[in-house]
C-alpha positions as CSV (number, residue, x, y, z in Angstrom):
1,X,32.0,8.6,11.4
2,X,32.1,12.2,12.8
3,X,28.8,14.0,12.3
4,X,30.0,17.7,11.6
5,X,28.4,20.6,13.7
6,X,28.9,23.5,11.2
7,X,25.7,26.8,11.6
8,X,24.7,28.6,8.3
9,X,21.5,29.9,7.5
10,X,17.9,28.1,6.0
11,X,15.3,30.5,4.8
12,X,11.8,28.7,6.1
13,X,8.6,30.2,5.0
14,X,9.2,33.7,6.8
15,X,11.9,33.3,8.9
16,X,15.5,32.8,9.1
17,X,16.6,29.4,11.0
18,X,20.1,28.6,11.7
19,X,20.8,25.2,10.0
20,X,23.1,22.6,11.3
21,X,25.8,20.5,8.9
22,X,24.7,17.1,9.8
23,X,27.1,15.2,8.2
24,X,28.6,14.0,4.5
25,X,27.3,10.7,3.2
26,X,27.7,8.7,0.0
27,X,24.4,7.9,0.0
28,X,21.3,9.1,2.0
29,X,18.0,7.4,1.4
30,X,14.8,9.4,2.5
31,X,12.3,7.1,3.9
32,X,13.2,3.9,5.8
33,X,9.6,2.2,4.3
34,X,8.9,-0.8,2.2
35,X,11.5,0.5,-0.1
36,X,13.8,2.6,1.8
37,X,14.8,-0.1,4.4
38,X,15.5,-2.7,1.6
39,X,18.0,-0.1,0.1
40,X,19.5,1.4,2.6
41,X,20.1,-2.4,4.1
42,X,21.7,-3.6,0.5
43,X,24.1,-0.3,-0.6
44,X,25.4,-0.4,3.2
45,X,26.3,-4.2,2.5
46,X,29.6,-2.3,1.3
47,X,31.8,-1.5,3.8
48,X,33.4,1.0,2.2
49,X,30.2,3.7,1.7
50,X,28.3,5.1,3.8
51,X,24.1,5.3,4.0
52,X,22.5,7.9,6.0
53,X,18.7,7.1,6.2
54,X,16.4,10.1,6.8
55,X,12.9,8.8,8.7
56,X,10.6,10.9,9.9
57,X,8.4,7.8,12.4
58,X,10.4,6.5,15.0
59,X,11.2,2.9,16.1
60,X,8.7,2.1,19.0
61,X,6.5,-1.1,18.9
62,X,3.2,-0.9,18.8
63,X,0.4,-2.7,20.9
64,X,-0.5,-5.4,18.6
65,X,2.2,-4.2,15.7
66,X,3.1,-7.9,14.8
67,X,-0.7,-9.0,15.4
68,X,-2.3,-9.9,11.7
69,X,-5.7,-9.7,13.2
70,X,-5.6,-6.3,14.5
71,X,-4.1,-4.9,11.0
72,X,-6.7,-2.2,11.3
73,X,-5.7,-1.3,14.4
74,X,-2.3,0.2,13.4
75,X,-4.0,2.7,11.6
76,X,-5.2,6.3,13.1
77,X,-2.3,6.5,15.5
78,X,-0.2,9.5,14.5
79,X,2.7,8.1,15.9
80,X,2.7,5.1,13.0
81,X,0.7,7.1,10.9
82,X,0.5,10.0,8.9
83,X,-3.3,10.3,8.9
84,X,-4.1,11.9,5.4
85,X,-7.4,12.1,4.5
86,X,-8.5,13.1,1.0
87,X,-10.4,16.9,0.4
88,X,-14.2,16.1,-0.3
89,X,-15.3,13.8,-3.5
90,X,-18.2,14.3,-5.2
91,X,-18.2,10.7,-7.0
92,X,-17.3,8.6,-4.0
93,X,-16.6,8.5,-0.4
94,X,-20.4,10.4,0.5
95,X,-20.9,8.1,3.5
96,X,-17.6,9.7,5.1
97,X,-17.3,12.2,7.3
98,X,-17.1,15.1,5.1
99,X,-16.8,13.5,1.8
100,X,-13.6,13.0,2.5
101,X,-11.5,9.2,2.7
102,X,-9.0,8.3,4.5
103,X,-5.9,7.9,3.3
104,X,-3.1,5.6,5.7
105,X,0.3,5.8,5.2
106,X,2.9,4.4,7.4
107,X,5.4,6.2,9.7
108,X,8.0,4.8,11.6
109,X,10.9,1.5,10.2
110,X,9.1,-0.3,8.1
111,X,7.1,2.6,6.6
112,X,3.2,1.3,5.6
113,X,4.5,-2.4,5.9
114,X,4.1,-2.2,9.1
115,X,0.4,-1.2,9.1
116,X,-1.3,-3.0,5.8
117,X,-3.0,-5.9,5.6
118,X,0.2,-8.3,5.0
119,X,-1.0,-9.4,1.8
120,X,1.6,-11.1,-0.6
121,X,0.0,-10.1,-4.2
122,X,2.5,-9.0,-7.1
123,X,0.1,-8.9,-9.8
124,X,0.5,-9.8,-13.5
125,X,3.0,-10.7,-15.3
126,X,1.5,-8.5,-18.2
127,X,1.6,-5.6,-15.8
128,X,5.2,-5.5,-16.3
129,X,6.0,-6.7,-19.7
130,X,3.7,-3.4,-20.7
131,X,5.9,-1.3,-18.3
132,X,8.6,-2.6,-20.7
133,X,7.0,-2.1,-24.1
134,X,5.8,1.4,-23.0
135,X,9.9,2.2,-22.8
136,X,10.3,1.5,-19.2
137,X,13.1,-1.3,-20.2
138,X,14.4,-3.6,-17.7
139,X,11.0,-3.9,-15.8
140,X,9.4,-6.7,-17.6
141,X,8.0,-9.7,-15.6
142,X,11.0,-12.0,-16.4
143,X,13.8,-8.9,-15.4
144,X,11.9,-8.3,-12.2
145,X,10.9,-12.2,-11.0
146,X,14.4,-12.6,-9.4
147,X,14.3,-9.3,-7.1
148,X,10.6,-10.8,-6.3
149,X,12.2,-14.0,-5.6
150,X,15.3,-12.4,-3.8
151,X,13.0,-10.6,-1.1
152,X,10.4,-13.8,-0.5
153,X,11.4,-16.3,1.9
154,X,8.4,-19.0,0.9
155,X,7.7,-21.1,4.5
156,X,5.4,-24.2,4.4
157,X,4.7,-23.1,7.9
158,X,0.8,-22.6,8.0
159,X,-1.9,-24.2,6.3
160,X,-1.6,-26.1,2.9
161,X,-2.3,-23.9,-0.3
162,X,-1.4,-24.2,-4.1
163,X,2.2,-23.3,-4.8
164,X,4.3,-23.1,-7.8
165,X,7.9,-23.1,-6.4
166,X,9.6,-21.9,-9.5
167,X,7.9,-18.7,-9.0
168,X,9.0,-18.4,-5.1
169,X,12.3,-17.6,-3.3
170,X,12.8,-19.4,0.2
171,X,15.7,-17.4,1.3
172,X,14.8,-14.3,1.3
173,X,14.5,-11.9,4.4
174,X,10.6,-11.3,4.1
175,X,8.8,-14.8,5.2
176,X,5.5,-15.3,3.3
177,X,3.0,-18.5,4.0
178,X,-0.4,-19.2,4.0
179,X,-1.9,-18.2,7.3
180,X,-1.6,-21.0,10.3
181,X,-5.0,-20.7,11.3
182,X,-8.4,-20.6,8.7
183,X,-12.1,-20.8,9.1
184,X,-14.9,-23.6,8.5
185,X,-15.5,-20.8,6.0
186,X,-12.8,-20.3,3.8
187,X,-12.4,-23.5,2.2
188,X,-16.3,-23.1,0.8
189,X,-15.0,-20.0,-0.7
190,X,-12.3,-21.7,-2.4
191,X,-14.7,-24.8,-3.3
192,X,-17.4,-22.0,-4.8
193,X,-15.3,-20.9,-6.8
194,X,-14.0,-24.1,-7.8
195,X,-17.7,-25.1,-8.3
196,X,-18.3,-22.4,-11.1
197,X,-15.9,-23.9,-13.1
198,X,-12.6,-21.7,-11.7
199,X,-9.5,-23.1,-10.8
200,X,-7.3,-23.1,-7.8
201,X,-3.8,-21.1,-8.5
202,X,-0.7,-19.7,-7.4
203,X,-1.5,-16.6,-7.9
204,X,1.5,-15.1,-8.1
205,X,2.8,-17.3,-10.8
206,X,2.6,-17.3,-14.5
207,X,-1.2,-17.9,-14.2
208,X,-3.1,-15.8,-11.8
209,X,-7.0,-16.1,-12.6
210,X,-8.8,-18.5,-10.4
211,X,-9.0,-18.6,-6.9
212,X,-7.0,-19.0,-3.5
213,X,-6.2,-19.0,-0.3
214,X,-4.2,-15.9,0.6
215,X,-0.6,-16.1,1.1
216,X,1.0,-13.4,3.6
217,X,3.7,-11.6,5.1
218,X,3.8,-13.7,7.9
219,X,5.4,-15.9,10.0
220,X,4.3,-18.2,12.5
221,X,1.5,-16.4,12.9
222,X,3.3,-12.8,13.2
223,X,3.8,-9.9,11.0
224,X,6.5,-9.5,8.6
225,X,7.8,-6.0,8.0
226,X,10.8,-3.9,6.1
227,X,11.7,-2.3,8.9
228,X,12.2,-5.5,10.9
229,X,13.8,-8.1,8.8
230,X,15.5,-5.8,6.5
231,X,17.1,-2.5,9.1
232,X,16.5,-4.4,12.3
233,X,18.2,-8.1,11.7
234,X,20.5,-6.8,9.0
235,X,21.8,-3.2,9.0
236,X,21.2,-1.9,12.2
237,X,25.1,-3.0,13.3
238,X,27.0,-1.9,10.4
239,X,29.0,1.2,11.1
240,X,29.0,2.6,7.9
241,X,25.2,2.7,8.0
242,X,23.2,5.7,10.2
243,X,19.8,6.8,11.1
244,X,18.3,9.9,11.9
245,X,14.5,9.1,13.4
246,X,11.8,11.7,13.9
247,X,13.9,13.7,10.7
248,X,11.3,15.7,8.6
249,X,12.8,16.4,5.3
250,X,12.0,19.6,4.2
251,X,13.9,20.3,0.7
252,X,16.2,19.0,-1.5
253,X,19.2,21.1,-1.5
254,X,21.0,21.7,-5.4
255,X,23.9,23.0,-7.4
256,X,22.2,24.5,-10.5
257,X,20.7,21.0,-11.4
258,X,22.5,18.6,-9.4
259,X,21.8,17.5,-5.5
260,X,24.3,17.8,-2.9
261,X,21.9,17.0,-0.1
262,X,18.6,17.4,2.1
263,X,17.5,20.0,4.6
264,X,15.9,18.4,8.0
265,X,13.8,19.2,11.1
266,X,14.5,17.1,14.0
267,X,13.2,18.4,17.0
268,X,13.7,22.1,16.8
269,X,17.1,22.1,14.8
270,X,17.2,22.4,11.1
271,X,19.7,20.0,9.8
272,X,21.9,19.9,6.5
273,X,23.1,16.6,5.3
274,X,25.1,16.0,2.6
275,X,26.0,13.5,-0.5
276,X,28.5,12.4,-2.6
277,X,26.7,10.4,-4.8
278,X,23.5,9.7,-4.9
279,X,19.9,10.9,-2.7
280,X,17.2,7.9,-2.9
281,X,13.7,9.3,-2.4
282,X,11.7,6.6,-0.8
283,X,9.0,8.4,1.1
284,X,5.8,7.1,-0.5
285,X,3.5,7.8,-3.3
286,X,1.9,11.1,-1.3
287,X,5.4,12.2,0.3
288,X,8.0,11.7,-2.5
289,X,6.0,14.3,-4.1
290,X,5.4,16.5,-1.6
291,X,9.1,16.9,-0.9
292,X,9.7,17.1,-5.0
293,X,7.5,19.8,-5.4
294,X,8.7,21.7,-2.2
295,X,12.1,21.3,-3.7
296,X,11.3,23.0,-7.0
297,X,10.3,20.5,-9.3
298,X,7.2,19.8,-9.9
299,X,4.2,21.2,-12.6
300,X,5.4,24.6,-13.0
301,X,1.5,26.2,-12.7
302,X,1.3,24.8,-8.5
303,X,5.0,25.5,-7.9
304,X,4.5,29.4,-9.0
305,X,1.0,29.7,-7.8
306,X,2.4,28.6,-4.2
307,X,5.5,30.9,-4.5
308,X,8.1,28.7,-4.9
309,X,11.2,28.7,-7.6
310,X,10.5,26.5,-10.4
311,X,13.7,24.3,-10.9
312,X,12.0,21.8,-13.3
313,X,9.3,21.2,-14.5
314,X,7.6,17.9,-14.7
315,X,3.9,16.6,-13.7
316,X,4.7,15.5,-10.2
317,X,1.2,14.0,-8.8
318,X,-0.8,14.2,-11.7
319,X,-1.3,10.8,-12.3
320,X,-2.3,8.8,-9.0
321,X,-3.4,5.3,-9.7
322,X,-5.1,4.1,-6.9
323,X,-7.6,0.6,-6.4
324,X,-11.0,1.4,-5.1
325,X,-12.0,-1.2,-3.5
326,X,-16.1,-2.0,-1.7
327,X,-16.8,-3.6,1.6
328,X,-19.4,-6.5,0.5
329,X,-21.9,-8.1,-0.2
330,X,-22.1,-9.2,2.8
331,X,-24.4,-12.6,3.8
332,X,-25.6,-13.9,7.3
333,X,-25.8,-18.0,7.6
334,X,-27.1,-20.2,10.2
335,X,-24.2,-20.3,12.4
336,X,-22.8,-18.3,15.2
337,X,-19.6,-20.0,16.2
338,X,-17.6,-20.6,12.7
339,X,-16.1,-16.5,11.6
340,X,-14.1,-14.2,13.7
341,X,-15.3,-13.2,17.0
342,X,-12.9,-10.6,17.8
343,X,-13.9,-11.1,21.7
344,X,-12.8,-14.6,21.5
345,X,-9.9,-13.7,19.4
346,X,-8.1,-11.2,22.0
347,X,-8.9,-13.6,24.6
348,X,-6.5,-16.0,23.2
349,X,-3.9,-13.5,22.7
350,X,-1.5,-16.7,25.0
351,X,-2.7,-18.9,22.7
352,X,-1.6,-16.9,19.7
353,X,1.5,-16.1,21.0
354,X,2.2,-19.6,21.2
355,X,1.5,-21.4,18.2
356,X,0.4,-18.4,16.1
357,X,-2.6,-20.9,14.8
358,X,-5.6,-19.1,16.6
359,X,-7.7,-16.4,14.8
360,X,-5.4,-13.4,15.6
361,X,-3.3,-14.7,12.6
362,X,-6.0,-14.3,10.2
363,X,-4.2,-10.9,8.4
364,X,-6.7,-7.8,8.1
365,X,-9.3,-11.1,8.8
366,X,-9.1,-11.8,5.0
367,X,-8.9,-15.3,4.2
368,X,-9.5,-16.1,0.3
369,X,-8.6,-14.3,-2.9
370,X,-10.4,-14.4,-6.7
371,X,-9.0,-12.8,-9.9
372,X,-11.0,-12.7,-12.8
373,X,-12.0,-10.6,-15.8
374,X,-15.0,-8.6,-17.1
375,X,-17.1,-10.2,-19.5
376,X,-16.0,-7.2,-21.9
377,X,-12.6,-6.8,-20.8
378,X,-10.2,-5.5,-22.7
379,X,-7.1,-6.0,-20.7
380,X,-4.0,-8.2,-22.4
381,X,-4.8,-12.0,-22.2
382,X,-4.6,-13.3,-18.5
383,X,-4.8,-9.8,-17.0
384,X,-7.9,-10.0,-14.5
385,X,-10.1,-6.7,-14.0
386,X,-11.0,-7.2,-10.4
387,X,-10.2,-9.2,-7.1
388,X,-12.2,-10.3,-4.5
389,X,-11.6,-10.8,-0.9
390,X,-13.1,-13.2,0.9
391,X,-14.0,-12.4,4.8
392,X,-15.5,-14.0,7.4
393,X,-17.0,-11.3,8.8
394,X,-18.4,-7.7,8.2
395,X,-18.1,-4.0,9.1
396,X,-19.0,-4.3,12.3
397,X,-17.8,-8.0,13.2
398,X,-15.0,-5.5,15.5
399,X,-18.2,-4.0,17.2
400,X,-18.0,-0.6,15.9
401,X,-14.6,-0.6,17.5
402,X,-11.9,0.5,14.6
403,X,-12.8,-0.7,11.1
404,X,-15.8,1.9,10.1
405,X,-13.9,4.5,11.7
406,X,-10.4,4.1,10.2
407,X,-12.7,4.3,7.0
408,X,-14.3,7.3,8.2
409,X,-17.7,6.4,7.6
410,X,-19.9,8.4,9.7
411,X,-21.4,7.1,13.2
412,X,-24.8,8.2,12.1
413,X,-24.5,6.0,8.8
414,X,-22.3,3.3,10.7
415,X,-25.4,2.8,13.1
416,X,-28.2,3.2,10.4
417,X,-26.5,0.8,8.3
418,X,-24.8,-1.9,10.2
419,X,-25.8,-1.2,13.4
420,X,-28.7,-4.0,13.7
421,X,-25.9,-6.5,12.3
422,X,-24.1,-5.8,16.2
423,X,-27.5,-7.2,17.7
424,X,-27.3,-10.4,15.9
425,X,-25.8,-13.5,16.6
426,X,-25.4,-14.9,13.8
427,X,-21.9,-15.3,11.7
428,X,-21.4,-13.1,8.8
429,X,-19.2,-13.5,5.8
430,X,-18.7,-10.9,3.1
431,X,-16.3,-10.0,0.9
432,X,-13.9,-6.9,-0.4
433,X,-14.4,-6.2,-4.3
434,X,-11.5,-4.5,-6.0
435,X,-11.4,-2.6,-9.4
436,X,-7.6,-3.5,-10.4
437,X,-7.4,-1.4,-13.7
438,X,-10.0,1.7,-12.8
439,X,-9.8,4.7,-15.7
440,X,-10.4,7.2,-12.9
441,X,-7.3,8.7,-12.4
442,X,-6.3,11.1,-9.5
443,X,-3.8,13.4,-8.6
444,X,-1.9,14.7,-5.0
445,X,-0.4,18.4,-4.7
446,X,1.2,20.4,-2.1
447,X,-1.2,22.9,0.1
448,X,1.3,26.1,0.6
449,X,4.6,26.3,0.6
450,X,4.9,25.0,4.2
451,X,6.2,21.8,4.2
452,X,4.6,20.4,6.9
453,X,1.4,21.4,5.9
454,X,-0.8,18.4,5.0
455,X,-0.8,17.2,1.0
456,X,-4.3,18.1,-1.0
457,X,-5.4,14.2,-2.1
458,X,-7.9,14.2,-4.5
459,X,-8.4,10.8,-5.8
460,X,-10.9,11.4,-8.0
461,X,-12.8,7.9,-8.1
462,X,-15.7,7.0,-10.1
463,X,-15.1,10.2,-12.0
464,X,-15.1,7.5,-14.9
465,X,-18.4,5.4,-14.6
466,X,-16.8,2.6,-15.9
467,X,-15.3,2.1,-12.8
468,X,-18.4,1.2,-11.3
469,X,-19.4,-1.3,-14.0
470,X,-16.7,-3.3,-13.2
471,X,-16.9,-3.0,-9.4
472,X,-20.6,-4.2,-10.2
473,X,-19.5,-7.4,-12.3
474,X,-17.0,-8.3,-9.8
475,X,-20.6,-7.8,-6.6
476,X,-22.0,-10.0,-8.9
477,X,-19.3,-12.8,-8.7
478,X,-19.0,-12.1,-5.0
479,X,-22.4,-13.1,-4.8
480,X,-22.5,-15.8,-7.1
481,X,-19.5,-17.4,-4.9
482,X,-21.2,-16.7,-1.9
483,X,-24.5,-18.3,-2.8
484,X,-22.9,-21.4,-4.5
485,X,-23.1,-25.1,-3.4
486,X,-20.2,-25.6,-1.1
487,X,-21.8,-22.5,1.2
488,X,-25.3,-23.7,1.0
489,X,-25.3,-25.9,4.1
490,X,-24.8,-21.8,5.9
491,X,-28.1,-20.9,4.4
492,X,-26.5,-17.3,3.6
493,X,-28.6,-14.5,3.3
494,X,-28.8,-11.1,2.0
495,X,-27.8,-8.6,4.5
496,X,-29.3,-5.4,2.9
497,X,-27.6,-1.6,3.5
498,X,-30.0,0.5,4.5
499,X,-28.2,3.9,2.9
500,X,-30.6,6.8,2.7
501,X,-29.5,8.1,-0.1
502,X,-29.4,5.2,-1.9
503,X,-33.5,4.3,-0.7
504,X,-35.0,5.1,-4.4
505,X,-33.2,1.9,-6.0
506,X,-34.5,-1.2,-5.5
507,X,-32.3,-3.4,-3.2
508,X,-29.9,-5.1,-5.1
509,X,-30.8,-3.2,-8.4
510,X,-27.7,-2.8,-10.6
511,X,-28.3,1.3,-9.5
512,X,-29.0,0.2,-5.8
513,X,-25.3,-0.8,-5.7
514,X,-23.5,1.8,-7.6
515,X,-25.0,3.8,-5.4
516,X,-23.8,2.2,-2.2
517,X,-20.2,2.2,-4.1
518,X,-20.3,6.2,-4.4
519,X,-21.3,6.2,-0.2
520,X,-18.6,3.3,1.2
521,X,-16.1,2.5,-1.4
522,X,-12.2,3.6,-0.5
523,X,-9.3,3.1,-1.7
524,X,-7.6,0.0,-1.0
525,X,-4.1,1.7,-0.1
526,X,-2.6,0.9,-3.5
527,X,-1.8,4.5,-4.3
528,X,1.2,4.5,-7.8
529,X,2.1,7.0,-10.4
530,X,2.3,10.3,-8.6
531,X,6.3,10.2,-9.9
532,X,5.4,8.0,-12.5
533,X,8.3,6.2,-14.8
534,X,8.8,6.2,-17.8
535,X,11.3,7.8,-20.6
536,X,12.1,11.5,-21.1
537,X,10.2,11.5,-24.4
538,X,7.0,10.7,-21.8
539,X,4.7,14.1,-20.7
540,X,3.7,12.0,-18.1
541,X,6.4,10.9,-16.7
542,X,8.5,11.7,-13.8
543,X,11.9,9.1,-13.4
544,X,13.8,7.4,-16.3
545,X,14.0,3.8,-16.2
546,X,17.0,3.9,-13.9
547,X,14.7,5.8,-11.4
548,X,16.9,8.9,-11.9
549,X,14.3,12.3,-12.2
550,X,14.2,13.2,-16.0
551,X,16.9,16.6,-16.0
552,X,18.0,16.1,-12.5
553,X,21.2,14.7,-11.4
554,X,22.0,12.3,-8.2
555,X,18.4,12.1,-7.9
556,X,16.3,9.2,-7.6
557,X,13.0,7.9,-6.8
558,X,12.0,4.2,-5.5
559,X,8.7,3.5,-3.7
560,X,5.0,3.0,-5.1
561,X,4.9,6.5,-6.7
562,X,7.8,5.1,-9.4
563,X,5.0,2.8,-10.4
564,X,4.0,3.0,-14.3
565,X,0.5,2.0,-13.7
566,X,-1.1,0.2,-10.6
567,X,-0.8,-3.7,-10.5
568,X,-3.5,-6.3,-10.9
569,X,-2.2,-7.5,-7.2
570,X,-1.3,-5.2,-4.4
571,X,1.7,-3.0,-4.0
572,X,3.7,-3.8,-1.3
573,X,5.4,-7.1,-2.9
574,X,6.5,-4.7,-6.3
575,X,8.3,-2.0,-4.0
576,X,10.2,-4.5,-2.0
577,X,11.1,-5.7,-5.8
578,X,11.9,-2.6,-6.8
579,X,14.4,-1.8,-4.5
580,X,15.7,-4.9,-4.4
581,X,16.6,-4.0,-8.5
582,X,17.6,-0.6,-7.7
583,X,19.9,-1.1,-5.4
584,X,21.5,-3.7,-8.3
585,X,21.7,-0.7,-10.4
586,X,23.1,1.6,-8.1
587,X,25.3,-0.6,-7.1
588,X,26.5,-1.8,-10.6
589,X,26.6,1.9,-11.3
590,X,28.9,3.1,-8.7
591,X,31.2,-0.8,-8.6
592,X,30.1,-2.0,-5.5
């Protein structure tokens, strides 16, 4: 295809910029993430349209991108990441510099699949059935388990772990399997639980309360990612298919109410491309809205307090969902050769590379999972309230070396705190605890009306002090699991955080750990909702059940901000299903 070279004019903030005609598409997808590379990949599968993908990352490797192990590690690189941090909370995130979290969100093919933790969670079937009853129709559990299916390619390739094939696909381009290498300690966390009466389970079955071993984006040992197995293996050769890389999109271009393409910075030219049918906003639950509301559309109140044209008004960002999630409790045992030893690990990087079976494969070094309820929940039947994580290791099993400060947790605090655990040598094992349904909810807006000035992220957690009930029921199974039969022969103990501000609580008090939640919980990464779906009657909502922006036209939306509510799993494995449906529906829409 010809890309046209055609000068007009862009009005940008203050000045006037000659813009360039990039090109005329049929479709352009902004994004080339978790969703964007799966639907770019599928509507290019017809020869006879053409898919221009915007992405504003670029295509380099990183050092240890297909590493699980070093997870963490693709994180605070600005090349891979765009390194939003959150303004200052006053419920949460007081142990960080500031008062302020950090927020990760991937840049580059592949989007944040490329940097999470590889964890293959799609939550609860009742999660989607209440999509459906809340008007979102066609996104109940049993519409959307063939697009999960579709996307998984299930390998019995690592170690054993409870499956319920019905539930899996095995030809799909995204390998999961349990991890090829585990610790002496993950199958006591498994047998704990067991021991307190829970059961094993395929978790992402029909059944999903009980406990696990974790199942992953992984194979061999190695990172699975959008941009890889979808872009790389399957799209990249097509000529009806193009990429623009290092492309910031600035605005959304329109014809009273209908788009007829983007505006684009690469390098120092301002590009216009241009569609014939439809532009697919895939650019994450803290960009999609950003671009929305630079466009025009948005809450009415920002858009005109930040001088820009109001071209409809709907409550873009207001409703961010997000899973706060608590490193701990943690435990020391009697043993110093049994749970990561990062040294060790990287040493073995041949060995690794090999077989895949050494400790480097351990994703995000998370080894176990654990869904279950509240003892006063009041969730749908089945639906747990919180997850736990199971780790062997702790905040500063990496040696101070990433973890605390991807997290932003101050040195001074970092030191006080876990500092004497770097002078032991003894194994530690911890776990992550996860509030899956929190009633804080928080909200993301645009700064100015530059758009490459950096969101506002206010997520708002613990606002709700409900929240930290259930993040203290779920410490309390954490421990329970921890200190159970199976792990007794580790003699765990206690490892207690020495927070300052926490010191007037007795340690371990109920208030002694609500406290250390408001200092080191985060989020977990699982940000939904900021374009929330949901039908035009909605005030809340943003896209129709088709994805389509309520009162826009050749507009849509797929990626985690489409989200009705957050899961009671993890994100990534509902986007790649998402626009694995969507592009269905486009496709069905337009006959291809």
């Amino acid at each position: 295809m010809k890309i046209l070279l055609l000068l007009s004019l862009f009005s940008f903030g203050d000045q006037i910029l000659a813009q360039t005609l990039y090109g005329t598409f049929d479709f352009i997808v902004v994004g080339a993430g978790s969703a964007g590379s799966i639907i770019a990949t599928r509507l290019s599968e017809n020869s006879s349209v053409t898919v221009l993908v915007i992405e504003a990352g670029t295509n380099l490797d990183q050092k240890f991108q297909d590493v699980p192990l070093a997870a963490v590690q693709q994180q605070r690189d600005p090349t891979f990441d765009w390194m939003y941090t959150s303004v200052a909370q006053p419920d949460s995130c007081l142990g960080m510099t500031d008062q302020s979290c950090a927020y990760p969100r991937g840049k580059g093919l592949g989007g944040s699949s490329q940097i999470n933790a590889m964890m293959y969670v799609r939550g609860n079937k009742a999660d989607y059935d209440q999509w459906a009853a809340e008007g979102c129709t066609g996104w109940d559990y049993d519409s959307l388990l063939p697009y999960f299916k579709r996307n998984e390619g299930y390998k019995a390739s690592g170690q054993p772990g409870k499956i319920n094939a019905s539930f899996h696909g095995t030809t799909g381009p995204m390998t999961t399997e349990f991890p090829k290498f585990r610790t002496d300690y993950s199958p006591a966390f498994v047998e704990g639980a067991k021991s307190l009466q829970m059961n094993e389970v395929d978790y992402n079955s029909i059944n999903q309360i009980g406990v696990s071993y974790l199942l992953a984006n992984t194979h061999y040992g190695r990172r699975e990612d959008t941009g890889q197995e979808y872009l790389s293996e399957l799209a990249w050769s097509r000529s009806n298919f193009y990429i623009s890389l290092n492309s910031h999109v600035t605005k959304i271009n329109f014809n009273g109410k209908t788009v007829t393409g983007v505006l684009f910075k690469r390098g120092t030219t301002i590009y216009k491309a241009l569609i014939t049918k439809e532009l697919i906003l895939c650019a994450g639950a803290i960009n999609t809205p950003q671009i929305l509301m630079h466009s025009g559309i948005g809450p009415s109140e920002t858009l005109q307090a930040k001088g820009i044209p109001v071209l409809k008004d709907l409550p873009v960002g207001k409703f961010m969902d997000d899973h706060p999630a608590f490193f701990g409790p943690t435990y020391t045992t009697n043993s110093s050769t049994r749970s990561i030893n990062y040294y060790e690990a990287y040493l073995d990087i041949l060995g690794w590379s090999i077989t895949g079976s050494t400790q480097l494969a351990i994703p995000y070094a998370i080894e176990g999972v654990f869904f279950n309820r509240t003892s006063n929940s009041s969730l749908p039947n089945g639906m747990p309230d919180y997850e736990l994580m199971f780790t062997p290791a702790s905040m500063a099993t990496d040696r101070g070396t990433d973890q605390y400060k991807n997290m932003r947790i101050t040195d001074e605090l970092f030191n006080l705190v876990y500092g004497p655990l770097l002078n032991m040598n003894n194994d530690t094992i911890s776990t992550l605890v996860m509030v899956l349904h929190p009633k804080s909810i928080g909200n993301v807006t645009i700064r100015d009306k530059n758009p490459f000035s950096k969101p506002i992220i206010y997520p708002n957690q613990f606002s709700d002090p409900a929240d930290l009930d259930t993040m203290l029921e779920a410490l309390r199974s954490a421990q329970r699991i921890l200190t159970s039969e199976p792990f007794k022969k580790y003699d765990p103990k206690p490892y207690y955080l020495n927070i300052p501000g926490c010191s007037q609580y007795t340690f371990d008090s109920d208030d002694h750990w609500k406290c250390c939640f408001k200092y080191f919980a985060s989020t977990m990464h699982h940000m939904v909702g900021t374009c929330r779906m949901g039908p035009a009657t909605d005030p809340t909502a943003v896209v129709g059940p088709d994805l389509r922006v309520h009162g826009i036209y050749r507009l849509i939306v797929c990626d985690s901000s489409a989200m009705r509510d957050v899961n009671s799993g993890h994100t990534a494995a509902p986007v790649m299903a998402m626009a694995e449906k969507l592009s269905d529906m486009v496709k069905a829409r337009y006959g291809l």
